[in-house]
N, C-alpha and C positions, 0 to 999 in steps of 0.2 A: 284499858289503856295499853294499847299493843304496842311491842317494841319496834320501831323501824329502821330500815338503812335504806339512804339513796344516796347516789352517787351525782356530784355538780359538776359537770364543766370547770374551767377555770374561766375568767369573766371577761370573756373578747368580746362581751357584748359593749363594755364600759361603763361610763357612769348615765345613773339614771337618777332624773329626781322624781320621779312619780310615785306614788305611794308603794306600799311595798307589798300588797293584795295586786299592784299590776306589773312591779318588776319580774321579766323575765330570769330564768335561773342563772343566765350565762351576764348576768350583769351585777354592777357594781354599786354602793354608795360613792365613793369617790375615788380616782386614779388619779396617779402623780410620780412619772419617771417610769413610767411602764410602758412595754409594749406589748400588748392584747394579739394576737395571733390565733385563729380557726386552726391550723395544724402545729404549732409550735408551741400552743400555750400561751401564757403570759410571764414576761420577761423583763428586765430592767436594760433600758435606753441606754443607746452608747454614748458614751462621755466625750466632749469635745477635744480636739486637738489645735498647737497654734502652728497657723499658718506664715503669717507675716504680721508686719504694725507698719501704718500711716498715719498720717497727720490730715484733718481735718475731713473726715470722712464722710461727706454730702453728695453718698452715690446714690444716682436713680435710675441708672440704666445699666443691665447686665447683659450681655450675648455671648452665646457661644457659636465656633465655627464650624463646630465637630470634627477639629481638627490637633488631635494631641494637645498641648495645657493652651492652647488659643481660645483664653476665656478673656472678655474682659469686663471691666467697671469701667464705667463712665462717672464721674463726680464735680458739683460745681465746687471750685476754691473759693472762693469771696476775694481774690484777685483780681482786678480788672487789667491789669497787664496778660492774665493769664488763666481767663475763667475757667478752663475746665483743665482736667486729667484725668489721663485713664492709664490704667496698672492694670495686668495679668492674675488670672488665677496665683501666679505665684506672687504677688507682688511686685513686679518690675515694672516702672514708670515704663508710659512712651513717647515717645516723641509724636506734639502735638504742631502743624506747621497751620498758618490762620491764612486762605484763601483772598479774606476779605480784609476790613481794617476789624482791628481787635476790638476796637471802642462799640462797633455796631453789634460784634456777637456778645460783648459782656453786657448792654443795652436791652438788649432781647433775651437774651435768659436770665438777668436777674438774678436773685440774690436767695429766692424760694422753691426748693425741687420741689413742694409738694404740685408746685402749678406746670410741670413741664410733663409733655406725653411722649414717650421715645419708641419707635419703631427700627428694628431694621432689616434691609431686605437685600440680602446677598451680603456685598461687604460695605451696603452704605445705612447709614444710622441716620434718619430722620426725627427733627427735637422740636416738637411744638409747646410753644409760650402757652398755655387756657389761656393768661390772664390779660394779653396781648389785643386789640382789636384788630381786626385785618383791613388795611388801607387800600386806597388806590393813588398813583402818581394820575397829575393828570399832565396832559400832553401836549402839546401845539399840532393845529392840525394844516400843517400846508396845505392840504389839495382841499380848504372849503371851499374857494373859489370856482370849483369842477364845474358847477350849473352856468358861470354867468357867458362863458363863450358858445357860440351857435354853432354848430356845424350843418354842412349840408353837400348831401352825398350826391351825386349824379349818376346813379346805378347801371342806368342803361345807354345804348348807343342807336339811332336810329341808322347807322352807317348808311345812309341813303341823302345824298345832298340833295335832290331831288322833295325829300321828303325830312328835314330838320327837325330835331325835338325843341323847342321851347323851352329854357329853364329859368324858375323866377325866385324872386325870395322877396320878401317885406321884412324891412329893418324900420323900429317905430313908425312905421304908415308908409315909411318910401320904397318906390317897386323898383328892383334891379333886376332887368332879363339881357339874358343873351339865347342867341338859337343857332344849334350846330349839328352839323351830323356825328360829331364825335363827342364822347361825355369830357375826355381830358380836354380839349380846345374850348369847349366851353366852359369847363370848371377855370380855364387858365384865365377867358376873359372877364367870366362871371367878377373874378375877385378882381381883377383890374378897376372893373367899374364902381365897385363898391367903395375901394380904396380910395378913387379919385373922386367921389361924388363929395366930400366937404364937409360930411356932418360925424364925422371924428372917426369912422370907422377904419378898422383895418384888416382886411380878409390876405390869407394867404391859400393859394392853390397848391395841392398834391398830390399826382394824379388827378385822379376824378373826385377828391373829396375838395372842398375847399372850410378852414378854419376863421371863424369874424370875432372878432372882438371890436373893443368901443375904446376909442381914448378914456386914460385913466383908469384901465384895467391894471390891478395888481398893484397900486403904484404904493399902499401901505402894508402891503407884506401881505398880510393876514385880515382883508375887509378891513380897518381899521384902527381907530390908534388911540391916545391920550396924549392930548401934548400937556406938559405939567409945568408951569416957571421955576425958571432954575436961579437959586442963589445960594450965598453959601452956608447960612444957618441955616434954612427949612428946605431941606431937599428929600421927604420920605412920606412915600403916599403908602397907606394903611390897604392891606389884600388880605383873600381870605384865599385856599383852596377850595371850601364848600360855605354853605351858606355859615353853618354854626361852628367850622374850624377851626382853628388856631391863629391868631394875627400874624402875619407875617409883614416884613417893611422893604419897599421897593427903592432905590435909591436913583433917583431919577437920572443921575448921569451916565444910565445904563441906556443909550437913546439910541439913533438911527443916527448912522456911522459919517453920514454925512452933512450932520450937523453939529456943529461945535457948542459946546451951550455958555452960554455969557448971562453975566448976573440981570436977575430981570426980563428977563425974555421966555418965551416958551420952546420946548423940546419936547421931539415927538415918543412918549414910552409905548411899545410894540408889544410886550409882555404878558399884560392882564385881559389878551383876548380869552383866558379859558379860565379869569379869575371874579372873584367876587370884590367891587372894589366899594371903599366906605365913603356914602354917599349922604350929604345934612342938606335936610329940608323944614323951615322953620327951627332948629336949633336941636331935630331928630334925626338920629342915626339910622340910615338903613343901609344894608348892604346888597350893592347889584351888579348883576353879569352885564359885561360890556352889551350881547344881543339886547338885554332889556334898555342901555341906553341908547342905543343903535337908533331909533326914531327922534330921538334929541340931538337935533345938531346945534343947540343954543349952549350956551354957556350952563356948567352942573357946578356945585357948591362941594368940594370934597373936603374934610382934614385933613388939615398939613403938619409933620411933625419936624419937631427936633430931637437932634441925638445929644444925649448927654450923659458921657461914659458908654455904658454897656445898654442905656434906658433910651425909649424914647417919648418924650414928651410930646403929649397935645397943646401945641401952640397956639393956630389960630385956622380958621376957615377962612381957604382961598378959592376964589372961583375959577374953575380949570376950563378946559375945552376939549370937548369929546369930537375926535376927528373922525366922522361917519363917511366910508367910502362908497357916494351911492352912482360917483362916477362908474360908468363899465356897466351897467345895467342896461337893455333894452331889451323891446318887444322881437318875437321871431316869428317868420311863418315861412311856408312856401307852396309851390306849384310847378307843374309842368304839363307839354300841351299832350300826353300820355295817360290821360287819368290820374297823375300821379301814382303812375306805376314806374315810374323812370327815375324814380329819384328819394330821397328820405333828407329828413332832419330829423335836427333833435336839440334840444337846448336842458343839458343835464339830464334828464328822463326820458325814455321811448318804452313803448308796450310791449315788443318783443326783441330778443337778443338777434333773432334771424334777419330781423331791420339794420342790423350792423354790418358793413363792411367787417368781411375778415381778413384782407390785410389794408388793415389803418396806419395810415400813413404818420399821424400823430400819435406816435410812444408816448403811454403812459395818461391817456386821455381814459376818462371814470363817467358813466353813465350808468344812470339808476334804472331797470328792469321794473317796471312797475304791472304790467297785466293791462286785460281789459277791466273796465269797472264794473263787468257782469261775472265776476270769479271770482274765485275764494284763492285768486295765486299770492304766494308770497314773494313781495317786493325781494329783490336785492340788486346788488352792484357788481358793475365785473369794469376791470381793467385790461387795457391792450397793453402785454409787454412786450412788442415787436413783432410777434408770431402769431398771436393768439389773445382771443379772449379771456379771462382768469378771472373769475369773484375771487371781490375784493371787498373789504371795510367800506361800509359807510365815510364816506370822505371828512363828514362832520362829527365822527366820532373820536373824541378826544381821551378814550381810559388809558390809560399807561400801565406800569407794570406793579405787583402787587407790593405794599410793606405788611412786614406784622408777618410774615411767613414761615413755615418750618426751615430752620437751618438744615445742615447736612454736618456728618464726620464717617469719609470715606477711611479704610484700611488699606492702604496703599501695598503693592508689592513686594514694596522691602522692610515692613513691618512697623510702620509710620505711619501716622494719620496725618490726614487733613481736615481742616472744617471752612466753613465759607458760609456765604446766603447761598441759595439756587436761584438761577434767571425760570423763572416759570414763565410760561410762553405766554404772550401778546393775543388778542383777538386779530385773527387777520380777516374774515370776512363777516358779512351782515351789519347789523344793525345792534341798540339796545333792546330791541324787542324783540328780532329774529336769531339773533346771539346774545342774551343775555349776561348781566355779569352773574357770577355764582354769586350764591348767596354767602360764603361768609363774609364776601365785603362788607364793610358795616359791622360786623359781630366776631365774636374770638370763636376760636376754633375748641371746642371741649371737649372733643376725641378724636384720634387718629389711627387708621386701620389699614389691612391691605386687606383686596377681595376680586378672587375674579380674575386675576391681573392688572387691579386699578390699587389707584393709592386714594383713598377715602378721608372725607372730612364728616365728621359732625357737628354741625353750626346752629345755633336756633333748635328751630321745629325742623331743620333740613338735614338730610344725607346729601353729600355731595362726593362723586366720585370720578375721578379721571376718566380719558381715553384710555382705551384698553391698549398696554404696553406704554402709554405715552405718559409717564407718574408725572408729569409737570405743566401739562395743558390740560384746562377746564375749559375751554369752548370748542365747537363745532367745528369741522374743516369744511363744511359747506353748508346751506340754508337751504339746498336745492330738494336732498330728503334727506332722514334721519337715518341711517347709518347704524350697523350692530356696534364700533368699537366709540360709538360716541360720548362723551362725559355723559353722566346721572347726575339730576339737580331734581330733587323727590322731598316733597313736604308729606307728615305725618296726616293725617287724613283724619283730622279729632276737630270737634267745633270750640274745644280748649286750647289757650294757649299753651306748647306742652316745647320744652327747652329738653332736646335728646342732651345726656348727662353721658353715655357709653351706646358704642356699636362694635358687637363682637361676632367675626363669624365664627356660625356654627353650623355643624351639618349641613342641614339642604337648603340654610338662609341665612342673613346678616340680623342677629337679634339686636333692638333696637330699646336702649333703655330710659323711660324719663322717668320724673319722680313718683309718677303714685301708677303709671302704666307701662308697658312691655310689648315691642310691636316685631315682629318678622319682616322682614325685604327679602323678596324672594320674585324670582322667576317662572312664571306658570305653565311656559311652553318653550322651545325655542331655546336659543339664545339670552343669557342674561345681555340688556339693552336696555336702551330708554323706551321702549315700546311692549316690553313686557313685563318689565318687573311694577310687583302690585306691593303694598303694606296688609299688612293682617293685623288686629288683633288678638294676641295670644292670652293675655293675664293682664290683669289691674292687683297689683301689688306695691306698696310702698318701697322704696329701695333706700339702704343708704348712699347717698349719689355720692360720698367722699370713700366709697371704696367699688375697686374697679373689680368687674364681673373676669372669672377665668374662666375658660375655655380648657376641658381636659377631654378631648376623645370624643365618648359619647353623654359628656357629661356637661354642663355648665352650671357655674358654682356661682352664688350670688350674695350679699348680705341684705336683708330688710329689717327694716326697725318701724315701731310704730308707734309714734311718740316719744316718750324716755325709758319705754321698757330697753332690755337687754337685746341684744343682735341675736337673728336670727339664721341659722344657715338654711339658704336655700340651692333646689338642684331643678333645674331644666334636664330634661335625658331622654335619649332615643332606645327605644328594644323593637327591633326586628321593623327598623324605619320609620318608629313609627311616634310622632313627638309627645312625650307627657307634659302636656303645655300648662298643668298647673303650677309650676313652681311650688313640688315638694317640700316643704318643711322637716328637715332633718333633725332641728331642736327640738321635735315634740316631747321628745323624754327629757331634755334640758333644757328647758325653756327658759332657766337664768343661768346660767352657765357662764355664756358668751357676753364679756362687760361690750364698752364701744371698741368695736374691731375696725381699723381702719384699711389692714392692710392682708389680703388673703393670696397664698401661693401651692401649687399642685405639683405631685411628684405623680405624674401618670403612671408609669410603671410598676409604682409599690402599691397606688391606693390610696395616698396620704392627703388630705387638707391640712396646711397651716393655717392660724390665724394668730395677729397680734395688735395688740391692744396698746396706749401709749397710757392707760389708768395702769396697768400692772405688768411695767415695761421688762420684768423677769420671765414673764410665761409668755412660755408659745402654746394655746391651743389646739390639741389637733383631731382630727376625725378621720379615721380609718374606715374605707369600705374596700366590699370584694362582692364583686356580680362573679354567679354561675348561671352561663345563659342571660338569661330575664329575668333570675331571677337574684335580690341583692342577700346572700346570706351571714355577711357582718354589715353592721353600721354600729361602729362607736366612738364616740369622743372618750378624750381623756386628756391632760395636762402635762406639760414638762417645764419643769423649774429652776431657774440657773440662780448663780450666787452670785450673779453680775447684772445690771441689765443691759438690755438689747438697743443697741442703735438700728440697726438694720438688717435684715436677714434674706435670703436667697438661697432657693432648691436649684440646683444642676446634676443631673446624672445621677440620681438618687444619693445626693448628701446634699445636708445641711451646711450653710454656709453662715455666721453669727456674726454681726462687728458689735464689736464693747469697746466702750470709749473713755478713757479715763485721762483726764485735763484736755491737754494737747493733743495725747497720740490714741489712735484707734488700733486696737489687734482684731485682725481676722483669724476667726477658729473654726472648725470642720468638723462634722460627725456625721460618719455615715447612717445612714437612717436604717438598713437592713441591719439587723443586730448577729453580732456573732460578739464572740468570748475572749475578747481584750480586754485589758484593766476598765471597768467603768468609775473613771475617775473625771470629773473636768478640768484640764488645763489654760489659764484661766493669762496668762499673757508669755514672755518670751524667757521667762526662769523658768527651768526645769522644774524647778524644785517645788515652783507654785500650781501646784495641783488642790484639786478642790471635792472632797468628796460629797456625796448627793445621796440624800435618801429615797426611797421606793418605796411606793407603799399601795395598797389598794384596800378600802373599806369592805368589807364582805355586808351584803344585804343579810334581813332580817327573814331568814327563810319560811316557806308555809309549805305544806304538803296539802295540793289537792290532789284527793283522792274519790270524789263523786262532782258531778254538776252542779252540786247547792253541798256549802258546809259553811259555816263560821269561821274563820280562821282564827280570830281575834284570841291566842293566850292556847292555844290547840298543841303545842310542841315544846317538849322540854328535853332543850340539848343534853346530850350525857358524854359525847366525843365526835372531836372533827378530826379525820385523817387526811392529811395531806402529799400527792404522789406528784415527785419532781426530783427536782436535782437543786444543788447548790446549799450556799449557807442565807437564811432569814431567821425572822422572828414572828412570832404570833402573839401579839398584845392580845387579851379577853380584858375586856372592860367591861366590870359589873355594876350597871346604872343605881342599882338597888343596894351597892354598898360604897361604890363611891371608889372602889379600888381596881389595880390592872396587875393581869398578871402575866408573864412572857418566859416564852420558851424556845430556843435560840437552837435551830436544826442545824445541823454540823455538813459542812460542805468534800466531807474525806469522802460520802457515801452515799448511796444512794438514798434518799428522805423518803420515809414511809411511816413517818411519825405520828403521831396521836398526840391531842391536847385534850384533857378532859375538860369541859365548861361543868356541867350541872347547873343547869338553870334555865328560865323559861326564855324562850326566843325574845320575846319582847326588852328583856331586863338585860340584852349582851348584845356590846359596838366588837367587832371581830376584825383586828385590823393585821395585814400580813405583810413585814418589813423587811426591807433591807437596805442598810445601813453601813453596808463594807464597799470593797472597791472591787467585787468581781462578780460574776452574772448567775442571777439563780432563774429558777424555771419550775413554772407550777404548771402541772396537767391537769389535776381534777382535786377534786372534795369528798372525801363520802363523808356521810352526815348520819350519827346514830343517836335517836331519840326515842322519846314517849310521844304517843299520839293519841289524843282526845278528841273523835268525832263527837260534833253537838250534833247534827246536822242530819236527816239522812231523806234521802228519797224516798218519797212516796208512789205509789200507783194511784 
């Protein structure tokens, strides 16, 4: 039984729950108030400081300017006069001025920070609702009538009277020609005759183009109409904006201006041309877009209501009149005695845009580009603004502008905010097919990011991301080709249906989280664009989707849970480029450590992970690491415990930021997170006096000496003394399992410690726990360990 001495580390490894044949030396049973340190030792955590105290402290958004104490909290009040405030690092309210009507910001953010995601980029702070769906207005579309007038251009001039070009046109089966040597004298007479011929038309000439239309064009606004009888109990016909939307009540005295409505008679409502109106047949309700009634010009069966107070009642089924505008409609063609090289029409559509006059006499006329029918061209529209051609919208596309949207809270120059909705920009050219709408129409937004120079949405199975520099338009500026700085509208590429939950960038892509998978957005070559970026597959990992993935450097920090085990920490990480795309497991030495973490925060600088928990709203969890090179030479968890608990917490510039909340008022309290040799006391609200002192403490594992490749450990070592080299005043409890008793010896902080505790006893039979319980900082370096050693064990050849 030879005597032995080794010397331990102090335990920056932290705590481990793994049996004690696989804990490493530099690690722990259990830590709490300590800080573990590779060149410092292990140390007792500095104690809080109070900052300030508010009142109803529902912050969920923090930003700094990097400019002197311009930090701020954002928080909602549960005031609807007055839903948010934001107060400074120091506490000082600011002045909040509302853009918009107050009613629609307190509306949209609600009453639950957990469901809000805040960004901000420069000095404006963007707020999205999750829990919100994202709407569309819809619109009235004046120019759908663009197709029903004909034009017809006279291109050419045979300037040869001698030799006259012939130019014709067929209006429903009737031929009108004239034959001139100049194209404007003939376009002048052309439209005379057309005009004068009787059968309702009316052509006007300019220059060389001439314009026809038919009696009865335009004459109800918008193709057509509803006349509804008006009297003065039942005046409210039942609309939808979509098929399954929300009832809405139209009040029919909302009519055409030029009609007076008198009880019992019909008036014309203009309104519901882009609505879903509610239609009974046999004594069943269906609801239909005017174009579906548009073939019925007979009389349709609608409900009719009454208002009574704030309600409306189903009264009775009246039979209304659908006014179908099928006046202005006719057939078009033409010719000339040229080949029909002299001349072009067109009625709403032509095959190529070079078939158009470039200067069109008629401003603001909309012709659809369609191709030949042996090509793969995409259709679109262009409009004449006086000068030129321009694509333009679809004339029959009716989206309007979004609801349900991220608000905005800009930091104004004289240290004032404002907040407001953002006008996000309109479709201006294509189609719903060649301009699509983003996908989160329809669906809430579940995360919000910046990337690239886009402002990003995660919606569904979709990433969807601005024009480059343009954070507020999601469509196209043209259909003609796709364009580097164009929106990204990018589904997850899984035969699952899989709902992205977070999109965080990180290094050289946009990592991409749903529940049980982990996908990268990245750009292969080139320019990030819609034309290059691909989804990868990185990891199938379970996440917990209620706490949000950080990003620290070359690090990404994540939680996963599987089942109702305990939270896991996980790490995405780069060394020398190059991605470890498993999502590390960091709790494999603690595998229950971590209860339900909901909420994780990074101090890049120092190394630090927070976590906190709302089951054990005292402790902050945390995990320390330190890479040399590629290579990580601490990783440790360990605990810190306050006498309060945590409403909510925040890392800035390597301090801890705490709020505790006691009835009404919340105090904000500080502590730097690099430890130096102030009182460690917690100060715990705005009395001096109320300080709180906290114990320290760290478990010492159950030590084995391996000294061959193959031994026994099991009962092999019988402690005789541990020395202890540090500084400060603690305690050294031995707790002897085998008699039930503890005994402690209390190192004097005047002097340097180099103290000796004698144990006598076998490893297995002693909890060895080292405390401190004052209010000022001690410091442990190492262990030397002297014992009996009993090889059972030995190597053989």
């Amino acid at each position: 039984m030879p005597l032995i001495s080794k010397t331990f580390p102090s335990p920056y490894g932290g705590i481990s729950e793994q049996s004690v044949e696989l804990m490493l030396d530099q690690q722990c049973i259990d830590m709490v108030n300590c800080v573990p340190d590779v060149v410092l030792g292990c140390q007792r955590r500095n104690g809080t400081e109070y900052n300030f105290k508010t009142t109803n402290t529902n912050i969920f958004h923090f930003y700094d300017r990097g400019e002197g104490d311009e930090r701020y909290f954002i928080q909602l009040t549960g005031t609807p006069a007055t839903p948010l405030s934001i107060f400074d690092i120091n506490g000082v309210a600011k002045t909040i001025a509302y853009a918009t009507p107050v009613a629609d910001i307190n509306t949209y953010l609600g009453s639950d920070k957990s469901v809000l995601k805040s960004i901000t980029i420069q000095d404006r702070t963007f707020i999205a609702n999750k829990s919100k769906i994202v709407g569309m207005n819809i619109v009235d579309t004046p120019d759908i009538l663009y197709s029903r007038p004909a034009y017809y251009w006279l291109s050419r001039s045979s300037n040869d009277v001698n030799n006259k070009y012939n130019y014709a046109v067929y209006l429903d089966g009737t031929t009108y020609q004239h034959a001139s040597e100049s194209s404007i004298t003939a376009a002048t007479n052309l439209a005379g005759l057309i005009t004068a011929g009787g059968a309702g038309f009316v052509a006007t000439a300019s220059g060389s183009v001439i314009k026809i239309t038919k009696s009865g064009y335009g004459t109800t606004g918008t193709g057509g109409g509803l006349r509804v009888p008006y009297d003065t109990d039942h005046k409210y016909v039942a609309i939808r904006p979509t098929a399954g939307g929300t009832t809405e009540y139209i009040d029919v005295t909302l009519c055409d201006t030029t009609i007076t409505p008198v009880e019992d008679t019909l008036c014309y409502k203009m309104t519901v041309q882009n609505y879903y109106i509610e239609n009974v047949i046999g004594g069943t309700t269906t609801w239909k877009t005017f174009a579906e009634l548009e073939p019925v010009a007979e009389a349709i069966s609608f409900k009719y209501y009454k208002k009574v107070g704030s309600n409306y009642t189903d009264h009775q089924v009246r039979v209304l009149d659908v006014i179908v505008n099928t006046n202005g409609t006719f057939s078009f063609n033409y010719w000339d005695s040229w080949g029909n090289q002299a001349s072009r029409g067109w009625q709403g559509t032509i095959t190529k845009l070079s078939d158009l006059p470039s200067e069109m006499p008629f401003t603001n006329t909309i012709v659809n580009i369609t191709g030949d029918d042996d090509n793969s061209f995409t259709d679109y529209y262009v409009r004449h603004d006086g000068s030129t051609w321009v694509e333009t919208l679809n004339p029959e596309d009716n989206r309007g502008t979004f609801t349900n949207m991220p608000i905005y809270i800009d930091r104004l120059s004289d240290g004032t905010f404002s907040c407001g909705v953002l006008d996000y920009e309109l479709p201006h050219i294509g189609s719903m097919t060649t301009n699509a709408t983003p996908a989160f129409v329809g669906k809430t937004i579940n995360d919000m990011f910046f990337y690239k120079n886009r402002l990003g949405f995660a919606s569904g199975g979709n990433i969807i991301l601005s024009e480059t520099g343009g954070y507020y338009n999601f469509y196209s500026k043209t259909v003609l080709e796709v364009l580097d700085s164009d929106p990204i509208d990018v589904a997850i590429p899984s035969n699952e249906a899989s709902n992205i939950y977070y999109a965080v960038p990180f290094q050289a892509g946009l990592f991409v989280f749903t529940k049980e998978a982990q996908y990268i957005l990245k750009n292969d070559s080139g320019t990030f664009s819609p034309n290059t970026v691909t989804f990868d597959l990185i990891s199938k990992l379970p996440i917990d989707t209620d706490v949000e993935p950080v990003n620290a450097s070359n690090s990404l920090f994540f939680i996963s849970r599987t089942g109702t085990s305990a939270s896991q920490l996980r790490e995405y990480k780069y060394n020398n480029n190059t991605l470890v795309a498993d999502g590390v497991n960091l709790s494999v030495q603690t595998p229950n450590l971590l209860p339900d973490i909901n909420k994780i925060s990074v101090d890049i600088n120092l190394g630090y992970v927070f976590m906190y928990s709302p089951t054990t709203p005292s402790t902050l969890y945390c995990y320390k690491y330190l890479n040399q090179g590629d290579e990580r030479i601490q990783s440790s968890f360990f605990k810190w415990t306050y006498s309060f608990n945590i409403n909510s917490f925040y890392i800035n510039r390597s301090s801890l930021y705490l709020f505790r909340n006691v009835t009404t008022t919340d105090y904000m309290l500080s502590s730097p997170i690099l430890v130096h040799n102030n009182t460690k006391v917690d100060r715990v609200d705005d009395v001096a006096l109320n300080v709180v002192s906290y114990s320290s403490y760290f478990v010492l594992p159950r030590w084995n000496i391996k000294v061959t490749k193959m031994e026994t450990p099991v009962d092999t070592i019988i402690m005789k003394r541990l020395t202890f080299i540090g500084e400060g005043t603690y305690n050294v409890d031995i707790y002897r399992k085998d008699y039930g008793t503890t005994t402690s010896r209390t190192y004097s902080s005047n002097s340097t410690v180099d103290g000796s505790a004698s144990v006598l006893a076998k490893n297995k039979n002693v909890v060895i726990t080292l405390k401190n319980n004052g209010d000022e900082n001690f410091r442990l370096d190492s262990m030397i360990l002297d014992g009996l050693y009993t090889q059972t064990t030995r190597e053989t050849n």
